[in-house]
C-alpha positions in Angstrom: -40.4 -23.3 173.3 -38.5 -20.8 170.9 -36.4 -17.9 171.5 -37.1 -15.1 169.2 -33.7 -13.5 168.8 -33.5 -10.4 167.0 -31.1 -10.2 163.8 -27.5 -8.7 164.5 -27.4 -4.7 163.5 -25.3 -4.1 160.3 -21.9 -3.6 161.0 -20.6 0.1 159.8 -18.1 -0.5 157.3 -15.7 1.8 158.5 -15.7 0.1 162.3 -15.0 -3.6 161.2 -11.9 -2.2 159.3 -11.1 0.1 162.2 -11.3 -3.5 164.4 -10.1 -5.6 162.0 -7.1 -4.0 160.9 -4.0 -3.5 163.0 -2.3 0.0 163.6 0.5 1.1 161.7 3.2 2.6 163.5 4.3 5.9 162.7 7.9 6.7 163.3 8.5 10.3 164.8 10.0 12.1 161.7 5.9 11.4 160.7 6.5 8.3 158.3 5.1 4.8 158.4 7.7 2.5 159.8 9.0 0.2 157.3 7.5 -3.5 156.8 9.3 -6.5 158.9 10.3 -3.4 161.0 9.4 -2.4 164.5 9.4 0.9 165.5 11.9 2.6 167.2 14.7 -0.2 165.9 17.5 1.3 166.8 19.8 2.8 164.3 22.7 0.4 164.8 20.3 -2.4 163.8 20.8 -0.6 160.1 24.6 -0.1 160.5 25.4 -3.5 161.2 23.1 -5.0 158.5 25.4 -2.0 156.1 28.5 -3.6 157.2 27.2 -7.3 157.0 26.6 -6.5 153.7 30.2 -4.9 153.1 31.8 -8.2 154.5 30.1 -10.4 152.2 32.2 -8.8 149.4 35.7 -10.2 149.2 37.2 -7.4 146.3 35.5 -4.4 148.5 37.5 -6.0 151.9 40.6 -6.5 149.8 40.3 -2.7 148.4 39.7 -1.4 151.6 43.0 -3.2 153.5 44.7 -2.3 150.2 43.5 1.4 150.2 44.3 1.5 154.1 47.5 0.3 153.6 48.5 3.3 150.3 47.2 5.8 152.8 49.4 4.4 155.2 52.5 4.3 153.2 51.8 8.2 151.7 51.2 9.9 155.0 53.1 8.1 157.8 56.1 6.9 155.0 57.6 10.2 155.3 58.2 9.9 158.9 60.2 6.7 158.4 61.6 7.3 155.1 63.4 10.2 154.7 64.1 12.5 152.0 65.0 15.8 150.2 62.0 16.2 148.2 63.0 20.3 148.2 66.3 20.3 146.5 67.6 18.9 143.5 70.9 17.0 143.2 71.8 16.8 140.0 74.6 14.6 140.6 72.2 12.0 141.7 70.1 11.8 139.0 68.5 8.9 136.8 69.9 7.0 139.5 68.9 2.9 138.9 67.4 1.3 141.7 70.0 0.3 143.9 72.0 0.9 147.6 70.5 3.8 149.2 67.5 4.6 146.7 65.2 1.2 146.5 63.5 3.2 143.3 66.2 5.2 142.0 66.0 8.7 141.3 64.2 11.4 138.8 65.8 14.0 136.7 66.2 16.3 139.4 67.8 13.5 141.7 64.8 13.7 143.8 64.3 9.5 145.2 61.4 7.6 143.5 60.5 6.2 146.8 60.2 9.0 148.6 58.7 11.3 145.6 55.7 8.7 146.0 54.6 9.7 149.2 54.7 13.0 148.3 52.8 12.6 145.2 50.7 10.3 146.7 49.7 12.2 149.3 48.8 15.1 147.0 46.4 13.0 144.7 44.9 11.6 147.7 43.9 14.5 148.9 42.8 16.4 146.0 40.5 13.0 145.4 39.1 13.0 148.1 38.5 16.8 148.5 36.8 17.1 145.2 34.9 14.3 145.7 32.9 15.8 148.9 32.7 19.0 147.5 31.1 18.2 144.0 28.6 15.3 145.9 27.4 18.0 147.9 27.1 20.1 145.4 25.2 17.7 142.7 23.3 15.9 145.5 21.8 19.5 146.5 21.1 20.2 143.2 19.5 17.2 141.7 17.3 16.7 144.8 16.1 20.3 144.3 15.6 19.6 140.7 13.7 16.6 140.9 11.3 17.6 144.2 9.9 20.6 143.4 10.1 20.0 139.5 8.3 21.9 136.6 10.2 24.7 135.6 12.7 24.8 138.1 13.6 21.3 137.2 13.3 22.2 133.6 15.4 25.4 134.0 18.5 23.5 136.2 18.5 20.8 133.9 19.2 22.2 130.8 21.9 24.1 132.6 23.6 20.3 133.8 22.8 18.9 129.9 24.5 22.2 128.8 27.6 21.6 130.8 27.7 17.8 130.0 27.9 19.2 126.3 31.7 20.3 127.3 34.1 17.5 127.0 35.3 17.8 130.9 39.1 17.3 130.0 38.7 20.1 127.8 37.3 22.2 130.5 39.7 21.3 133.0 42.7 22.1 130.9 40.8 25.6 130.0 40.7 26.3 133.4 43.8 24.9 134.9 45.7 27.2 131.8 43.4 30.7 133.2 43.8 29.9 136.6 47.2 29.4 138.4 47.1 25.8 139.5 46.9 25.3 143.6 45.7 22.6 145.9 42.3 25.0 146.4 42.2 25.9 142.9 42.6 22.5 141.8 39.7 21.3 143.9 37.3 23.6 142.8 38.2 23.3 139.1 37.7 19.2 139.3 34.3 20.0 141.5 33.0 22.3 139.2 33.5 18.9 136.4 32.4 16.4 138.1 28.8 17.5 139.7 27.0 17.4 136.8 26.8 13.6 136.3 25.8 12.5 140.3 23.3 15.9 140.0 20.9 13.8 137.0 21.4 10.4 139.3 20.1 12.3 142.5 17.3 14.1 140.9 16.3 11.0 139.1 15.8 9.4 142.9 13.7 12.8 143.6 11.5 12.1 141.1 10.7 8.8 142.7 10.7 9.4 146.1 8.5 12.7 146.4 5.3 10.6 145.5 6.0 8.1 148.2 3.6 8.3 151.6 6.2 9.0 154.4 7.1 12.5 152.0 3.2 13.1 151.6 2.7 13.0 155.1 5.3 15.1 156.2 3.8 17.2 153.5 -0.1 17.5 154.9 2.0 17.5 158.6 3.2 20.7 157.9 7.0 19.8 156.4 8.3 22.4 154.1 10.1 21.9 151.5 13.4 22.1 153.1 13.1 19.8 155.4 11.8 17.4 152.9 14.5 17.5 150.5 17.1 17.6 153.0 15.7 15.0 156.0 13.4 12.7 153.3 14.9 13.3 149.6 18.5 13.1 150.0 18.6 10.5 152.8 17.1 8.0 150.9 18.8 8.2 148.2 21.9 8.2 150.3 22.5 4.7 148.3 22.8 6.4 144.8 25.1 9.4 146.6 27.5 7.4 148.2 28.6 4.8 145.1 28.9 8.0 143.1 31.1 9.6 145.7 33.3 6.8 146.0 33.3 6.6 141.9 33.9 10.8 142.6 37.2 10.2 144.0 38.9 7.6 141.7 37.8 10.1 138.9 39.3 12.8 140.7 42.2 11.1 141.2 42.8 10.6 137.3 41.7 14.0 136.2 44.6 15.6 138.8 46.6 13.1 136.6 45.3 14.0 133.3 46.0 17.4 134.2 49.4 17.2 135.8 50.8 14.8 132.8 49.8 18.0 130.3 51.9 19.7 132.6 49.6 21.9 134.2 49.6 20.5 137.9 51.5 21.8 140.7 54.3 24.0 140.3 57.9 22.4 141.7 58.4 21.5 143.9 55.4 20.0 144.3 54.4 17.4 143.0 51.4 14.5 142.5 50.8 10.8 140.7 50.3 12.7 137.3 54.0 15.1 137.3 55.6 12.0 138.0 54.0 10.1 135.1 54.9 13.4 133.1 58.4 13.5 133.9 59.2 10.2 133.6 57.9 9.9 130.0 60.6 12.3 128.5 62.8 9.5 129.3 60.7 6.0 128.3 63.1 5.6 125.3 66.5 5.9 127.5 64.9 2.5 129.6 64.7 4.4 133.0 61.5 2.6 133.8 61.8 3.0 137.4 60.4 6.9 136.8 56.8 5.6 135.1 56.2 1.8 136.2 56.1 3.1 140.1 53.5 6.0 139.9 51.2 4.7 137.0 51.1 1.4 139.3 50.2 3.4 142.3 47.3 5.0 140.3 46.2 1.9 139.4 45.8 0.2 142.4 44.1 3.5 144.5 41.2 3.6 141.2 40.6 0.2 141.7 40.6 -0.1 145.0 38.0 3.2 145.3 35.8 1.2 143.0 35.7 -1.9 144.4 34.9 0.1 148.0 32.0 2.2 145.9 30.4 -1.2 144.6 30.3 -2.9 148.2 28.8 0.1 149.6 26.0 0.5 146.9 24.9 -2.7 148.0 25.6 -2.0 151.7 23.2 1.2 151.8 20.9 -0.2 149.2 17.2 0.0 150.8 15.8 -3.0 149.4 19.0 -4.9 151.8 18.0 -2.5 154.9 14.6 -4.5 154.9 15.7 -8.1 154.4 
């Protein structure tokens, strides 16, 4: 004897993928957490996959321990190593290295040694202050640019492409000649040339990440634009930012040199990396190497070093790495 069992009822579309498909978690700044990624990881998950990263790259450790240890020598070497970096002494001048003066001394009898901690710490500072304040300035900028675009963008980029028109050492030596040259003035006059470049790198990330779905969402959520462009826009292209800053400071570092060697740094008896360099070359043809070999090699070191750092941490923030 046969059962007569009815057919099944169609299936709505919309239910078998409701059934079918699992939920996607939505993280609470109202974006879809990322693949291979639970929600709610917790944030030092991401550091320690950053630093992971950072370890795996010999020159970036080596530039770090060699960066830590210039830092070292500038800013704790005076309180070991002392000197009269106020006075001259003229009857110690061009002194070979010797007994009492590892370096020798300058024109002004100042001691190399010492005068490199000074200096040092000068150009490390100025670095690194101009640095922060002209990433915050083009990272602002080009993430403004590139979010809401249109005109705006239109408008604030053709006032970067305009500036980028100006050879920057030009620039800097017009404004380091109008404006008398001090640690604040410095840093603003290096800031105000070196935005422009991390500004077209930034809004270049905007571009790409204001069509992706977590900045959508936060949209149609309610978001304004604020909030997007400073909690979804610049973080995530906190990669891009933080290379360029690092590239900020070595670049820094040589246009306070530039500057200084064309004599328009510091007054006395101040001094940084550059003076030195500028002093010393009045007397390359008398053989007093001891005044330029010293300083120039301390440049070289900190710019390579700085670099080495920015290339580890491109890789260390890099989104693509975050996921693996």
């Amino acid at each position: 004897m046969s059962l007569n069992v009815p057919p099944p009822l169609p299936q709505d579309p919309g239910v078998a993928d409701a059934v079918d498909t699992p939920p996607v978690a939505i993280s609470a700044a109202g974006s879809p957490a990322l693949p291979g990624r639970e929600a709610g990881e917790p944030t030092r998950a991401l550091w320690r996959r950053g630093l992971e990263v950072f370890a795996e790259n010999k020159l970036a450790l080596a530039g770090s321990v060699v960066l830590l240890i210039v830092v070292l020598y500038c800013f704790l070497g005076p309180l070991f190593y002392h000197t009269d970096q106020i006075h001259t002494n003229i009857a110690n001048a061009n002194l070979p290295p010797g007994a009492g003066h590892p370096l020798g001394t300058d024109s002004n009898g100042y001691d190399i040694l010492g005068r490199l901690m000074v200096g040092g710490q000068v150009s490390l500072e100025l670095g690194f202050a101009s640095a922060v304040v002209a990433t915050v300035i083009g990272a602002l900028w080009g993430a403004v640019a590139g979010y809401f675009g249109g005109w705006l963008d239109a408008v604030m980029m053709r006032i970067v492409d305009a500036a980028l028109s100006i050879p920057i050492l030009f620039l800097l030596i017009v404004l380091a000649t109008i404006i008398r040259p001090t640690k604040l003035t410095l840093i603003l006059i290096i800031s105000l040339a070196s935005w422009l470049a991390i500004s077209r790198l930034v809004r270049g990330e905007a571009l790409s990440l204001r069509v992706r779905e977590y900045v959508q969402a936060t949209k149609q959520m309610g978001g304004g634009s604020a909030r997007i462009v400073l909690r979804h826009i610049a973080p995530n292209a906190v990669g891009t930012i933080i290379v360029n800053a690092t590239f900020q400071v070595a670049d820094a570092i040589l246009f306070i040199a530039y500057v200084s060697f064309l004599g328009l740094g510091l007054p006395p008896p101040a001094t940084d990396l550059g003076g030195m360099l500028s002093n010393g070359i009045n007397y390359v043809d008398d053989g007093y190497w001891w005044m330029i070999y010293p300083a120039g090699f301390l440049i070289v070191i900190i710019v390579v070093s700085v670099n080495f750092i920015g290339d580890a941490l491109r890789d260390a923030f890099e989104v693509r790495l975050q996921r693996r």
